[in-house]
ROMARRO-457355 format. One record per residue (C-alpha): residue in one letter; x, y, z; residue number from 1. Coordinates in nm, 4 decimals, decimal comma. Example, Ala and Ser with C-alpha at 12.3 -4.5 7.8 and 13.67 -1.06 7.14 Angstrom:
aa->a	xx->1,2300	yy->-0,4500	zz->0,7800	i->1
aa->s	xx->1,3670	yy->-0,1060	zz->0,7140	i->2
! end
This chain:
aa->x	xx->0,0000	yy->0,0000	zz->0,0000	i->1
aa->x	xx->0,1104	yy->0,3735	zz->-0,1108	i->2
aa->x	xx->0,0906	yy->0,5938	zz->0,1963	i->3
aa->x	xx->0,1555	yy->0,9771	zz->0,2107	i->4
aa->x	xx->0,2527	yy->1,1079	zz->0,5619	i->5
aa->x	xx->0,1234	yy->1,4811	zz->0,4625	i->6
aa->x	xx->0,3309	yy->1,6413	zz->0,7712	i->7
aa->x	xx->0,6366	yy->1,4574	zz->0,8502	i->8
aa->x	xx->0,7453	yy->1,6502	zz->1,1419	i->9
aa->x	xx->0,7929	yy->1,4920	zz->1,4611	i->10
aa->x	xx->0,4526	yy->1,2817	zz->1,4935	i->11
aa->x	xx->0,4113	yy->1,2245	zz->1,0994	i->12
aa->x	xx->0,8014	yy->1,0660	zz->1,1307	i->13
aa->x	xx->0,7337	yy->0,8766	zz->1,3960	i->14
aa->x	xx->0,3937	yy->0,7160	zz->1,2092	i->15
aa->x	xx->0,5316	yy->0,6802	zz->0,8595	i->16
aa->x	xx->0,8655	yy->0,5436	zz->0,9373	i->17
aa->x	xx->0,6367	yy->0,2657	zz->1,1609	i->18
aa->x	xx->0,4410	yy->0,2172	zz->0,8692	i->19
aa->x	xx->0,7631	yy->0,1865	zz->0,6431	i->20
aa->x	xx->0,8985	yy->-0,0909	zz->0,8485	i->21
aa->x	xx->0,5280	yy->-0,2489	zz->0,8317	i->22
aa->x	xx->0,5967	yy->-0,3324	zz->0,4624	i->23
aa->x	xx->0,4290	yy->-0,0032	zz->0,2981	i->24
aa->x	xx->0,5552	yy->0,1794	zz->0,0632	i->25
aa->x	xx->0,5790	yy->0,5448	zz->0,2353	i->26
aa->x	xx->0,6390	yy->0,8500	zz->0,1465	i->27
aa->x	xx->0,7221	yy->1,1864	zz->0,3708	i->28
aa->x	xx->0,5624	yy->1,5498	zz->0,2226	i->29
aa->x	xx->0,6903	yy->1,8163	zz->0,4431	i->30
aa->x	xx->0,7867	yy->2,1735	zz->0,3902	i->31
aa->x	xx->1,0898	yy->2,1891	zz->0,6162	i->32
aa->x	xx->1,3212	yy->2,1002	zz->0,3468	i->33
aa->x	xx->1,6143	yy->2,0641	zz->0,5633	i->34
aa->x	xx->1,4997	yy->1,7689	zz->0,7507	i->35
aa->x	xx->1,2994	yy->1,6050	zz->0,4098	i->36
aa->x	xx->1,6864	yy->1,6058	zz->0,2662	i->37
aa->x	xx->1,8365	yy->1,4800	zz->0,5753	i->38
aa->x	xx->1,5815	yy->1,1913	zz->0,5607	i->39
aa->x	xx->1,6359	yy->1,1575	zz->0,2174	i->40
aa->x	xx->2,0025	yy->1,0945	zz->0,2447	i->41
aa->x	xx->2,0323	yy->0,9286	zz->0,5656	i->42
aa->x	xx->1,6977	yy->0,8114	zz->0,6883	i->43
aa->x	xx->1,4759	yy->0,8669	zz->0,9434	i->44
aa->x	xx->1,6806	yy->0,8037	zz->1,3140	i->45
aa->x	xx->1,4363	yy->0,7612	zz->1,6140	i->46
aa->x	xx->1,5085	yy->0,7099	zz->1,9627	i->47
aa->x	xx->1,2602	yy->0,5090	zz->2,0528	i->48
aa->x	xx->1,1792	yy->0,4808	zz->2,4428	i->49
aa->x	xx->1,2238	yy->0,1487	zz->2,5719	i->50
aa->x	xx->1,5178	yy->0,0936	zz->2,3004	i->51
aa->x	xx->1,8617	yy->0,0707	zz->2,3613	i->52
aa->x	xx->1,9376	yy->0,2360	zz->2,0808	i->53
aa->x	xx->1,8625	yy->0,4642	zz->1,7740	i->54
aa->x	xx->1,7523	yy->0,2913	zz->1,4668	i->55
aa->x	xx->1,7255	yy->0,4053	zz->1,1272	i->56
aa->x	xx->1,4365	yy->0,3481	zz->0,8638	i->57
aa->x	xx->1,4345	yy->0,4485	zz->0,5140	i->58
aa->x	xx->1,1153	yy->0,5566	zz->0,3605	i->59
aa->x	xx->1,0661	yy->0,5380	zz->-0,0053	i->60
aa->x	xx->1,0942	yy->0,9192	zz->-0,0163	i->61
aa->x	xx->1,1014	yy->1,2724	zz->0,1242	i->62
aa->x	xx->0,9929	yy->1,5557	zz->-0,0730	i->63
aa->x	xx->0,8481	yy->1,9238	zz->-0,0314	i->64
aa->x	xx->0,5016	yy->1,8572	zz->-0,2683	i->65
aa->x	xx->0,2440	yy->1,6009	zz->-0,3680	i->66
aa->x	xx->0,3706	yy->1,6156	zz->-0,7282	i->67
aa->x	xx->0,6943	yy->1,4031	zz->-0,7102	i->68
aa->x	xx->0,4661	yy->1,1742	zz->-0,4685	i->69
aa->x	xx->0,1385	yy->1,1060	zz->-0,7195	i->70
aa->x	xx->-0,1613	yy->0,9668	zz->-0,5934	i->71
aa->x	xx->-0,1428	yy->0,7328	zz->-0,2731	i->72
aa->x	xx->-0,4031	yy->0,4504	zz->-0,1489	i->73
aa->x	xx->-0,3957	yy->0,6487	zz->0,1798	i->74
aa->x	xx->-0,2682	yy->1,0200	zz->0,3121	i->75
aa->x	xx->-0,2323	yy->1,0665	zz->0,6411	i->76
aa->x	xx->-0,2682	yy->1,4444	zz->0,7447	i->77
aa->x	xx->-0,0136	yy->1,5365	zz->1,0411	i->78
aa->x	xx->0,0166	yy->1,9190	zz->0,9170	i->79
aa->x	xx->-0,0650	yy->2,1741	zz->1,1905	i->80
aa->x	xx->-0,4200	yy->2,1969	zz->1,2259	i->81
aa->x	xx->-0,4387	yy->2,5759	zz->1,1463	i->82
aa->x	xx->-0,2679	yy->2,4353	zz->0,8158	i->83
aa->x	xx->-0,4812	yy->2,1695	zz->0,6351	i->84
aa->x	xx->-0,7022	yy->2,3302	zz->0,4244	i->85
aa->x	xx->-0,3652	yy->2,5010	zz->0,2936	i->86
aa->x	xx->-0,1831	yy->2,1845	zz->0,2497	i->87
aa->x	xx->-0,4557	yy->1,9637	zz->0,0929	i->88
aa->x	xx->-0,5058	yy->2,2408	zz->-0,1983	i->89
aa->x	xx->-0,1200	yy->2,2604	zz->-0,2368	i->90
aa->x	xx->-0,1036	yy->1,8948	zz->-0,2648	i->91
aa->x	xx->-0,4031	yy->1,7898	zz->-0,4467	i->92
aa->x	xx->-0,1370	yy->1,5320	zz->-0,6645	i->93
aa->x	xx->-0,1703	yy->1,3166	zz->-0,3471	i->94
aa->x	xx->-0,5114	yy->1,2684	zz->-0,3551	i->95
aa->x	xx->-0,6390	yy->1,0183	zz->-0,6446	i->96
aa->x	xx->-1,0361	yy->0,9068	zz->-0,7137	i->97
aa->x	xx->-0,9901	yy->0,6605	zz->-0,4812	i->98
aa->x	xx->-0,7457	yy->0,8178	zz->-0,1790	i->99
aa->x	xx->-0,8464	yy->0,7914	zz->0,1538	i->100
aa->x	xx->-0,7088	yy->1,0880	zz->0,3588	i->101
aa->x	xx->-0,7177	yy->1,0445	zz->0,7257	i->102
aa->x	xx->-0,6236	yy->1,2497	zz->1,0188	i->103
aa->x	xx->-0,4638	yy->1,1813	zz->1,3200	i->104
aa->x	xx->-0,4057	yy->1,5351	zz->1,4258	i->105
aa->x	xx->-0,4786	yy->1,7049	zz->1,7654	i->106
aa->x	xx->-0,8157	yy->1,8132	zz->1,8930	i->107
aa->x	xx->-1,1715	yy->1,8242	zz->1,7654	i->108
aa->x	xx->-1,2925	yy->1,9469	zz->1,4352	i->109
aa->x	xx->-1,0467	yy->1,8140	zz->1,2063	i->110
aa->x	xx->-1,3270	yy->1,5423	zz->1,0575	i->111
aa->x	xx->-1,4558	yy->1,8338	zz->0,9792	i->112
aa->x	xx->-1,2106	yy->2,0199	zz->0,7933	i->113
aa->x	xx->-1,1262	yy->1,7400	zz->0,5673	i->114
aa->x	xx->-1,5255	yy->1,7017	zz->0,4384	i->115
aa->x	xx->-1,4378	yy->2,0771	zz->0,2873	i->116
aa->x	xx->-1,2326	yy->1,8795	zz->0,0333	i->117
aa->x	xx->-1,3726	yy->1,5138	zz->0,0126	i->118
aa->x	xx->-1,7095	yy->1,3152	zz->0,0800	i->119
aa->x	xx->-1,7404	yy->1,1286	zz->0,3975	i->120
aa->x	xx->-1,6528	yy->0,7815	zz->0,2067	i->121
aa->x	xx->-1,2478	yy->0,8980	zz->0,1055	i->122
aa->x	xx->-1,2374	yy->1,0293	zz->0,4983	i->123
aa->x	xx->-1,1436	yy->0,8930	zz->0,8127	i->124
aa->x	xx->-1,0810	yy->1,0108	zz->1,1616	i->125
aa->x	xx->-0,8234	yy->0,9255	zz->1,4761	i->126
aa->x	xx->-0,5751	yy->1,0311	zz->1,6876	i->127
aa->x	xx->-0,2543	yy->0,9398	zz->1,8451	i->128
aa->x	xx->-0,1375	yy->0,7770	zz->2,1840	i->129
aa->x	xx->0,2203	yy->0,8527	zz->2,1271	i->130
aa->x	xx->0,4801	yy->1,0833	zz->2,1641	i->131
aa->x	xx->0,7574	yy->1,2727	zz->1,9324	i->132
aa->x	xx->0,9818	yy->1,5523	zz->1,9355	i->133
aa->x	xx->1,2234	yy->1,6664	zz->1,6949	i->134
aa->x	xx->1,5515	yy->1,6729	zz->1,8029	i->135
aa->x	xx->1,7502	yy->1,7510	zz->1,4324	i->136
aa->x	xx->1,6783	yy->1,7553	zz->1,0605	i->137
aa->x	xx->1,6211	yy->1,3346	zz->0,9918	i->138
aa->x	xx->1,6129	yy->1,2658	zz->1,3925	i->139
aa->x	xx->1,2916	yy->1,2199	zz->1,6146	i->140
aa->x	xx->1,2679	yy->1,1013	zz->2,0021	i->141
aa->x	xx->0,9821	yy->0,9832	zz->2,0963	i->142
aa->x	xx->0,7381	yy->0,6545	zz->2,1984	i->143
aa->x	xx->0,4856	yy->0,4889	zz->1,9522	i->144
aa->x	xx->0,2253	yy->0,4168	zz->2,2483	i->145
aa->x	xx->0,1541	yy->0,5944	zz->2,6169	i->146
aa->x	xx->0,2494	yy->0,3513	zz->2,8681	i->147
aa->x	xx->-0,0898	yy->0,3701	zz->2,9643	i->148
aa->x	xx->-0,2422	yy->0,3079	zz->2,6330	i->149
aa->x	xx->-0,3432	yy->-0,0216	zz->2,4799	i->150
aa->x	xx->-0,2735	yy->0,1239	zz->2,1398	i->151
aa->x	xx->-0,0659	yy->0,3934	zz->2,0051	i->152
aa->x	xx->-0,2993	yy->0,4506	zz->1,6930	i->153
aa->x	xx->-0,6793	yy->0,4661	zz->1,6426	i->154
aa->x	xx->-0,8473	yy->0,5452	zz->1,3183	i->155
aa->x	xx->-1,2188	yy->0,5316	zz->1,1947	i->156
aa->x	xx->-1,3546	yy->0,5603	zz->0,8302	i->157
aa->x	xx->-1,6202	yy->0,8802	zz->0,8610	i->158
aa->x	xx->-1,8529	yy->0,7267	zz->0,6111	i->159
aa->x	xx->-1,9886	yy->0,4444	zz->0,8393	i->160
aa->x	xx->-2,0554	yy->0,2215	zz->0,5129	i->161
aa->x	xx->-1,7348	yy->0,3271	zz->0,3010	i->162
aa->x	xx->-1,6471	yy->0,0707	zz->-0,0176	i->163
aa->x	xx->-1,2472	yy->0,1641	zz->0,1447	i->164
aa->x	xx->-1,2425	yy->-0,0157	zz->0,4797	i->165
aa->x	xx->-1,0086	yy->-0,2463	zz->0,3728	i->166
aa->x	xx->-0,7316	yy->0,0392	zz->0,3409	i->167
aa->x	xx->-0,7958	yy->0,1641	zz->0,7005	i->168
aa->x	xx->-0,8114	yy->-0,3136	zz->0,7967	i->169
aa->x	xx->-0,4789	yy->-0,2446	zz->0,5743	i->170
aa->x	xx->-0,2824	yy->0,0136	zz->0,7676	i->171
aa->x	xx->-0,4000	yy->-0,1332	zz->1,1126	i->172
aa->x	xx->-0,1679	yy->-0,4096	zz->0,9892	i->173
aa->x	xx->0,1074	yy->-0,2266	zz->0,8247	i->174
aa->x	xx->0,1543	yy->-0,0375	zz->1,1704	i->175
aa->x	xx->0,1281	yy->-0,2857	zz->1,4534	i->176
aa->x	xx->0,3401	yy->-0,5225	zz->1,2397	i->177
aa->x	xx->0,5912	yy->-0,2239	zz->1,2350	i->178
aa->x	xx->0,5778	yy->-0,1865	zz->1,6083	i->179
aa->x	xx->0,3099	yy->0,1033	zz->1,6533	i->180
aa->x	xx->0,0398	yy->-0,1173	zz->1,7825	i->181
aa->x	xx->-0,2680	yy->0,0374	zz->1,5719	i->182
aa->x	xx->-0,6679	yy->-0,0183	zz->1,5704	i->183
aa->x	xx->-0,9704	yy->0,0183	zz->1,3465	i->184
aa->x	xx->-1,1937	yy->0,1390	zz->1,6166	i->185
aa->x	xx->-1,5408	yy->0,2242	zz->1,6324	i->186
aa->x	xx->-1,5169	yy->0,4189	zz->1,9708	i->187
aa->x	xx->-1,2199	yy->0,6367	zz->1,7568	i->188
aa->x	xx->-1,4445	yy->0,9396	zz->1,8485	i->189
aa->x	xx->-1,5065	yy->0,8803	zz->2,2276	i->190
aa->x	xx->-1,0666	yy->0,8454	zz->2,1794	i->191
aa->x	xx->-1,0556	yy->1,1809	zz->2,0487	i->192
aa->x	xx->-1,2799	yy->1,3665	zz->2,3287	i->193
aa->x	xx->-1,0591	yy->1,1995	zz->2,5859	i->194
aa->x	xx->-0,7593	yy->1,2923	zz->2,4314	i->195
aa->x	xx->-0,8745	yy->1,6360	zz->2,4139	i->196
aa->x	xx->-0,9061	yy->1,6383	zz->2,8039	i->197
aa->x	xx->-0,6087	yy->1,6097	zz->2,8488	i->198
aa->x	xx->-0,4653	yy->1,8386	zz->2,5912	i->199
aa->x	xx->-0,7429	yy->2,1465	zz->2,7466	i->200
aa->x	xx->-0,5739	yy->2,0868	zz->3,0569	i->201
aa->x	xx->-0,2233	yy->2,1310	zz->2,9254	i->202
aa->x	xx->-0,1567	yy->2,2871	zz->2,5974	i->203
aa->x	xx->-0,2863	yy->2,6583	zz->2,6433	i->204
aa->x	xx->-0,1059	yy->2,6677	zz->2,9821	i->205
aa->x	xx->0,1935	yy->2,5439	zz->2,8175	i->206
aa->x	xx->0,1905	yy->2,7787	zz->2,5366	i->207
aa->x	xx->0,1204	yy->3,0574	zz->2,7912	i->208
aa->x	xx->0,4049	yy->2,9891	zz->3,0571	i->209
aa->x	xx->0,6372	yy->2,7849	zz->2,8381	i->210
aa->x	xx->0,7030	yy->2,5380	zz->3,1233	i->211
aa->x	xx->0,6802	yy->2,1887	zz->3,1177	i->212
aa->x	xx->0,3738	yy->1,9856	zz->3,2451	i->213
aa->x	xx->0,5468	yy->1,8754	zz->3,5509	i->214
aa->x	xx->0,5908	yy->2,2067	zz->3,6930	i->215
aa->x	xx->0,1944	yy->2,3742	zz->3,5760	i->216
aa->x	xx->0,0909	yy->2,0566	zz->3,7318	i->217
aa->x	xx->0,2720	yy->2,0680	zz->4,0244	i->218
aa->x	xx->0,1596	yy->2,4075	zz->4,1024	i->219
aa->x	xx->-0,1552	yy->2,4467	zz->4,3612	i->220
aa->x	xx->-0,2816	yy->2,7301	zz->4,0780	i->221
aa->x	xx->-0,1885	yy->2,5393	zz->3,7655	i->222
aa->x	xx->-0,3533	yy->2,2252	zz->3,9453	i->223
aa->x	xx->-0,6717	yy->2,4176	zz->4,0373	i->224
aa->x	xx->-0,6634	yy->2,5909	zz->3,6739	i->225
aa->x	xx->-0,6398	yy->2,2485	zz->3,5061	i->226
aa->x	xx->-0,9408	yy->2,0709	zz->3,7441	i->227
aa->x	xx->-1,1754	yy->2,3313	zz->3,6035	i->228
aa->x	xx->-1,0877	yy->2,3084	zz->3,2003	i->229
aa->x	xx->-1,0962	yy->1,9227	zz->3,2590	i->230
aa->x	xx->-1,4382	yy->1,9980	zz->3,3947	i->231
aa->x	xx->-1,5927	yy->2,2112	zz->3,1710	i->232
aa->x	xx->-1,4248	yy->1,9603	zz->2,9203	i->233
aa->x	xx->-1,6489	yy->1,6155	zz->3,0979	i->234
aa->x	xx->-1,9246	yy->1,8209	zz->3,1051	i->235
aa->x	xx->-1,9807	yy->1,9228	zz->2,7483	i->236
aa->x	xx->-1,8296	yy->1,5708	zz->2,6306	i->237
aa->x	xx->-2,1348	yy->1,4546	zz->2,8049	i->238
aa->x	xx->-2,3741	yy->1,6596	zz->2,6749	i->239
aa->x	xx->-2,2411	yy->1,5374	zz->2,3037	i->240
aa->x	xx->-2,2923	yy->1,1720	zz->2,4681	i->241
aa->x	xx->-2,0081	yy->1,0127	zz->2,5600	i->242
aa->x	xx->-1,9102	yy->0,9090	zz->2,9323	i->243
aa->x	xx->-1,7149	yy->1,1679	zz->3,0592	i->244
aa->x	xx->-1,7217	yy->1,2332	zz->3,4528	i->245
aa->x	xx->-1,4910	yy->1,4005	zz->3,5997	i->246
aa->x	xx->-1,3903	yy->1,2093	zz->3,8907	i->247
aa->x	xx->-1,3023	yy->0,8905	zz->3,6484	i->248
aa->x	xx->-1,0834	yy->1,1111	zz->3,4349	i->249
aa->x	xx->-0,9256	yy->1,3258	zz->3,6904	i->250
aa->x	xx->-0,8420	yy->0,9577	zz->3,9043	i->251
aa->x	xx->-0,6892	yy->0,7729	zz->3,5420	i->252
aa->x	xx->-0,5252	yy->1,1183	zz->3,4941	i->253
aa->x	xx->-0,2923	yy->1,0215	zz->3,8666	i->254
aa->x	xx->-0,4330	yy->1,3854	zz->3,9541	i->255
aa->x	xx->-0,3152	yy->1,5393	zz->3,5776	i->256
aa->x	xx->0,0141	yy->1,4798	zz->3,5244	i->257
aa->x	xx->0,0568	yy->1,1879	zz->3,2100	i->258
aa->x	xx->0,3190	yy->0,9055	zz->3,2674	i->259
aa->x	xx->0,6854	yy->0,9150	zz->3,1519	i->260
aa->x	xx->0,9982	yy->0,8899	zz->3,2023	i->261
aa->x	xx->1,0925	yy->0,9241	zz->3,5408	i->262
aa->x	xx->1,3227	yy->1,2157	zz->3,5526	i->263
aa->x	xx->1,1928	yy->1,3328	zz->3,1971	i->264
aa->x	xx->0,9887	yy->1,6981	zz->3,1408	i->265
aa->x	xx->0,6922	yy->1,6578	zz->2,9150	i->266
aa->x	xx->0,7074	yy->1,9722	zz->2,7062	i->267
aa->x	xx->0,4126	yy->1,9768	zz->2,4908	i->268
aa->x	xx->0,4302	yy->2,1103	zz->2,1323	i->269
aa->x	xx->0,2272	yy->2,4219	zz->2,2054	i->270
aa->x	xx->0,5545	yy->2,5020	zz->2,4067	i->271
aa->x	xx->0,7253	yy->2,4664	zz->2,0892	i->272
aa->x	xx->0,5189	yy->2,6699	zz->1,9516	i->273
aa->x	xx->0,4708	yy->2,9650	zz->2,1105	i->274
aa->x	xx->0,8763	yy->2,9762	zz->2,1526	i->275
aa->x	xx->0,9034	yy->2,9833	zz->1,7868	i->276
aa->x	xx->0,6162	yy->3,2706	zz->1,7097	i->277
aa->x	xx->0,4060	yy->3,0206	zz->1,5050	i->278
aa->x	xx->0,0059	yy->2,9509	zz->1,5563	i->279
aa->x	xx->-0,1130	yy->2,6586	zz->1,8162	i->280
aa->x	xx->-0,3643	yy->2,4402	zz->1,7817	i->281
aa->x	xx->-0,5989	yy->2,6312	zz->2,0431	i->282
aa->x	xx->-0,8433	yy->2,6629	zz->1,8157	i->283
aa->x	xx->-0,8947	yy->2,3094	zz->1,7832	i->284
aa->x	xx->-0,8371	yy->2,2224	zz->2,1525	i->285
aa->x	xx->-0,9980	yy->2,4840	zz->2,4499	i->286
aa->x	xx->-1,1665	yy->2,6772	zz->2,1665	i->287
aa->x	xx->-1,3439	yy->2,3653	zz->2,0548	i->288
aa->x	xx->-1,4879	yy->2,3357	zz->2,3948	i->289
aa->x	xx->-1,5810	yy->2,6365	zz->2,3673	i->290
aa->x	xx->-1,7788	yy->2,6089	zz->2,0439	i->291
aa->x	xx->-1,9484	yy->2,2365	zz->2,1039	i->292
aa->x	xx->-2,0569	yy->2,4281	zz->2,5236	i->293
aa->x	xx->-2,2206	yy->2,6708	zz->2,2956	i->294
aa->x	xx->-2,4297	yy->2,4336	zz->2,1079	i->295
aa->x	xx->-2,5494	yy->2,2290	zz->2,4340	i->296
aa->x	xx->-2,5997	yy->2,5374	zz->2,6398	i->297
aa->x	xx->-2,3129	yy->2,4809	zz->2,8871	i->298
aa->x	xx->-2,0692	yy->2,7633	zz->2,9961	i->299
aa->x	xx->-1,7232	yy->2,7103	zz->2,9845	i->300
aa->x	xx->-1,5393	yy->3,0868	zz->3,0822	i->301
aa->x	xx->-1,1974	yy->2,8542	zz->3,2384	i->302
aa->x	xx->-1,1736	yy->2,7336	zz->2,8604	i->303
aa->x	xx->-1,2669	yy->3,0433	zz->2,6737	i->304
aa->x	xx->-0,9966	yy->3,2510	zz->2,8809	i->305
aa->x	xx->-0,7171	yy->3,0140	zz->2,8062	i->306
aa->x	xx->-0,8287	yy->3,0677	zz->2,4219	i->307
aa->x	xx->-0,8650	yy->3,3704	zz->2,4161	i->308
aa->x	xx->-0,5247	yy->3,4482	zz->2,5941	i->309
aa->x	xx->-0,3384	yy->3,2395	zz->2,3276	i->310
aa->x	xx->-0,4898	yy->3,3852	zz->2,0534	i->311
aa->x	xx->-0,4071	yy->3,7269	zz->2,1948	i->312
aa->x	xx->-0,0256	yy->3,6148	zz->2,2011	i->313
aa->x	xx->-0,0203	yy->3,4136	zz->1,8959	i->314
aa->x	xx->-0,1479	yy->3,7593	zz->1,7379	i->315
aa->x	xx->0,1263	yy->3,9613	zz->1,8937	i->316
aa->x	xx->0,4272	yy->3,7586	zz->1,9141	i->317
aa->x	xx->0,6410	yy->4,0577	zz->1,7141	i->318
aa->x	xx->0,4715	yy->4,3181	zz->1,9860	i->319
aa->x	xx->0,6528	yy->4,1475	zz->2,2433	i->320
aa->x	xx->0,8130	yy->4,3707	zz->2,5371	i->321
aa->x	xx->1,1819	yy->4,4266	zz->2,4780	i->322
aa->x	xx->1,3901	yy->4,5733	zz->2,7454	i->323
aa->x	xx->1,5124	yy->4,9272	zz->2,6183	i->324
aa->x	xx->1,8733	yy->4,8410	zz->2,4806	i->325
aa->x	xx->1,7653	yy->4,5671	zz->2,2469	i->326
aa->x	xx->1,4798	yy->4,8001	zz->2,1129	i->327
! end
């Protein structure tokens, strides 16, 4: 099977090079050339947790656009949220009569942004229970599946009676026999609410503070701060009906922080963000709860502050306070 990884940063490296050593044929489309010519050269190096040490997987190729690529059996979008619409248009040689594009990104709403551009049957929904971080053009760190997570990969077909669910049976194979343990699921979308729980709580204080979750968490304030988005968060995932109390999730949560490495900082990649003067995903994350309270009547002022804030600062990175001698 022909898979695009449209987004081969940290995340889309870490799923395409697991789907490479699956037995697909895979291909990276990324617009930070330095590290598509690095992998193009050398490979793609991970340091996988749990592994001794790196290893190196070479995909079939790393490019800038869909053209060199052609049309794939599947595309999985790992782009920036903010960024899909943009990067489907730009790379519409990806995307053949019978393509199914699926996306694994962050947050709620991207289902949505990929019906602007193809009918329910060539779309598919999921998310990721892994972890990835960049650490050099062609080199990733990371962990194909939480400790806490059955799978590191869940994916569902949007159209519920799609002629292509043998490409989605298809890549649940390619990537659990490539060591990212992956499932066809049909509680994908009850996944992707509790996944963004967890990211409410985190990212926008993250982007914010720019300190790692350890230390927000470990804070009375930040602790306090991230009870009540995780509420507000339950409480509209309920009212959409899935089984969200807050109790449960705060409890599996081991009182908010996630599990790693002991002696390891989780910096999320709103962090990353916001250091580098680029757009978060906030928009898809607290500003999602904000939009689906809306629609079931239920406040949510904890989340629509922390949205609001980042998009006041993702607006005005460049008006930034400078002391006087670097003015």
């Amino acid at each position: 099977m022909k898979i695009g990884i449209l987004g081969a940063g940290a995340m889309g490296s870490l799923v395409g090079a697991h789907c490479k050593m699956g037995g697909g044929e895979v291909w990276f489309i990324d617009v930070f050339e330095e590290h598509m010519r690095a992998v193009r050269e050398k490979g793609i190096t991970m340091e996988l947790e749990g592994e001794s040490a790196p290893r190196t997987v070479r995909v079939d190729g790393a490019v800038a656009g869909g053209d060199e690529v052609g049309p794939c059996d599947a595309v999985i979008v790992l782009v920036k949220c903010v960024d899909t619409d943009r990067a489907i248009e730009t790379n519409r040689a990806l995307f053949g009569k019978d393509t199914v594009a699926i996306t694994l990104q962050n947050g709620l709403g991207n289902g949505d942004a990929l019906l602007r551009h193809f009918d329910a049957d060539h779309a598919g929904i999921g998310l990721l229970k892994a972890s990835a971080n960049i650490i050099g053009p062609g080199r990733i760190m990371g962990s194909p599946r939480f400790l806490n997570s059955p799978k590191g990969v869940y994916f569902t077909p949007i159209g519920v009676n799609t002629p292509y669910r043998h490409i989605y049976s298809e890549l649940e194979k390619l990537l659990s026999a490539g060591g990212m343990p992956a499932e066809c699921s049909d509680h994908t979308e009850e996944y992707i609410w509790d996944k963004l729980c967890t990211n409410v709580m985190y990212n926008g204080i993250a982007a914010l503070t720019q300190i790692a979750n350890e230390h927000s968490g470990g804070h009375e304030d930040g602790w306090l701060l991230m009870r009540e988005l995780a509420r507000e968060t339950c409480e509209v995932g309920c009212a959409a009906g899935f089984d969200m109390h807050l109790e449960t999730y705060w409890r599996e949560r081991t009182g908010g922080l996630p599990e790693h490495r002991s002696g390891t900082l989780h910096f999320v990649s709103a962090v990353f963000d916001s250091f580098q003067k680029r757009k978060t995903e906030i928009d898809f994350l607290n500003g999602a709860v904000v939009r689906e309270g809306k629609k079931y009547g239920i406040a949510t002022p904890y989340n629509e502050t922390v949205w609001r804030l980042v998009r006041v600062m993702q607006d005005n990175y460049d008006n930034k306070y400078k002391p006087r001698e670097n003015r």
